[in-house]
N, C-alpha and C positions, 0 to 999 in steps of 0.2 A: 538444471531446473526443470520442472516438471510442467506441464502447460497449466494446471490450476495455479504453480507456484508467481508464471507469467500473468496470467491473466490477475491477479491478484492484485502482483505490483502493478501492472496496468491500472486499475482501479486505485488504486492508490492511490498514484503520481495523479491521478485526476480531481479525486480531494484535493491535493495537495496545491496542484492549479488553481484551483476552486476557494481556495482559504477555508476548507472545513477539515485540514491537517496539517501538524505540523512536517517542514520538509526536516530529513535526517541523512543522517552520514550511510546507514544500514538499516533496511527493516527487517526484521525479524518477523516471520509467518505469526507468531500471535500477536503481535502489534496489531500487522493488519484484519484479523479477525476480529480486535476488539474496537474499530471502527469503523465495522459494519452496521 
């Protein structure tokens, strides 16, 4: 993985703490671009 690819899921899994996403088995890079 690439560091934007980390940094991403990073950001994500903090949605995901946060209840503003849903948690998933896989994220898929445009997933998390479209809950930006």
């Amino acid at each position: 993985m690439s560091v934007t690819e980390l940094d991403e899921t990073a950001h994500y899994n903090l949605m995901v703490r946060f209840g503003k996403a849903e948690p998933m088995q896989e994220v898929e890079p445009e997933t998390i671009h479209h809950l930006k």
